[in-house]
VEXDO-267397 format. One line per 5 residues: number of its first residue (from 1); for each residue x, y, z of C-alpha. Coordinates in nm, 4 decimals. Example, Ala and Ser with C-alpha at 12.3 -4.5 7.8 and 13.67 -1.06 7.14 Angstrom:
! residues 2
1	1.2300/-0.4500/0.7800 | 1.3670/-0.1060/0.7140
//
This chain:
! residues 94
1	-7.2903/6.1404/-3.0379 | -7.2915/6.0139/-2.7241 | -7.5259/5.6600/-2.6401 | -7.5636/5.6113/-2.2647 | -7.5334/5.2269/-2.1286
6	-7.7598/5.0828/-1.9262 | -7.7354/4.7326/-1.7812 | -7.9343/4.4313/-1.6317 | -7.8789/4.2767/-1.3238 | -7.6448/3.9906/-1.4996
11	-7.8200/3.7055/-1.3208 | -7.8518/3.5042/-1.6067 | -7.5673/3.5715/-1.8664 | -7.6353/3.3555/-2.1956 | -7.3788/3.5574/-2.3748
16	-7.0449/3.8099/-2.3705 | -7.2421/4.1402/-2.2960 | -6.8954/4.3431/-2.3133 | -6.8122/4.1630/-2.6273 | -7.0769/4.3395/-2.8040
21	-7.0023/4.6644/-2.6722 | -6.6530/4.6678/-2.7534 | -6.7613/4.5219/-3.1008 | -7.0182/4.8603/-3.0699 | -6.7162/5.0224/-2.9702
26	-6.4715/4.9373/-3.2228 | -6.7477/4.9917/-3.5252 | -6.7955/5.3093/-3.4187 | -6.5299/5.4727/-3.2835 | -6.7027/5.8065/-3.2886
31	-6.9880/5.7245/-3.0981 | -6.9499/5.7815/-2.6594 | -7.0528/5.4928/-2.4754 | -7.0853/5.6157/-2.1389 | -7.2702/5.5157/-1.8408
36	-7.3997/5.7243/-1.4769 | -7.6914/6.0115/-1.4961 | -7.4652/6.2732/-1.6965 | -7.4616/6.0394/-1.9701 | -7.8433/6.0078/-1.9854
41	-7.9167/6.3925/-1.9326 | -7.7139/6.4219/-2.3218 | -7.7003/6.1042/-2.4863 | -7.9305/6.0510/-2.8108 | -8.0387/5.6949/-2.6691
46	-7.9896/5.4598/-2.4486 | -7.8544/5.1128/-2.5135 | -7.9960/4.8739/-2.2533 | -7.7485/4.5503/-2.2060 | -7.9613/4.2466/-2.1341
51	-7.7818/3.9340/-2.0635 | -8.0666/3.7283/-2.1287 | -8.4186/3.7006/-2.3233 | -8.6323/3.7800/-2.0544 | -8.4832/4.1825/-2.1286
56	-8.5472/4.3370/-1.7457 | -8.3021/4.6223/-1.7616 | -8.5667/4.9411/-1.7421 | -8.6040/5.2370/-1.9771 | -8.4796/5.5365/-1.8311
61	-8.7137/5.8183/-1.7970 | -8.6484/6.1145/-1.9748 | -8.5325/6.2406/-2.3233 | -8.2658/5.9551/-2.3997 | -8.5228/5.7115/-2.2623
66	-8.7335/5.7416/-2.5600 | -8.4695/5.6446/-2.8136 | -8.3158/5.2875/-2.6652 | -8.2254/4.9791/-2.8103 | -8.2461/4.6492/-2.6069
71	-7.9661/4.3885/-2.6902 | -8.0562/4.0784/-2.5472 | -7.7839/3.8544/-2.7480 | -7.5021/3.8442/-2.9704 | -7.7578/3.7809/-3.2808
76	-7.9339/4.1818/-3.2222 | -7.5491/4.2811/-3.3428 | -7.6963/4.3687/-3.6794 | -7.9845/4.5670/-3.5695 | -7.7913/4.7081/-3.2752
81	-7.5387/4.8459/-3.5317 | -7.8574/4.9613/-3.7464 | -7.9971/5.1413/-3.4575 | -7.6646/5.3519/-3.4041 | -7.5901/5.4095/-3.7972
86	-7.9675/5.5732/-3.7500 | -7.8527/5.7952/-3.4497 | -7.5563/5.9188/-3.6682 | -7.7235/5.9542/-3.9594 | -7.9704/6.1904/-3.8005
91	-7.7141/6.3878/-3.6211 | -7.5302/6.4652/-3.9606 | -7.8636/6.5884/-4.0899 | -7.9500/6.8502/-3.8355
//
């Protein structure tokens, strides 16, 4: 499965944004974290990297762009990794 990355300006970092993705990463080791337009023309979401509250990075248009999750701090961890078991889950039951 293959999650493309998105991310915010980074004007106003409050927390590690690439310590959640490689905690992402290293959780699930079989999910593709990849970033650029290829990703986003096959990936199953889109995982939008906010360094802040105010969450300004935009949804992609397109298919991808209707699944995304929005990580705005180290605390959506839990719901982040949610969101992805949810992705995978679905994939096994096509």
């Amino acid at each position: 499965m293959t999650i493309a990355l998105k991310y915010c300006g980074g004007c106003n970092p409050r927390y590690d944004r690439a310590a959640l993705l490689s905690c992402a990463k290293s959780n699930f080791p079989q999910v593709d974290f990849a970033t650029g337009d290829a990703a986003l023309a096959e990936a199953a979401g889109v995982l939008l990297l906010c360094g802040c509250p105010s969450r300004c990075a935009a949804v992609p248009a397109g298919p991808a762009g209707s699944n995304y999750f929005v990580a705005a701090a180290q605390a959506d961890w839990p719901a982040l990794a949610a969101w992805i078991q949810t992705g995978l889950d679905a994939q096994k039951n096509r």
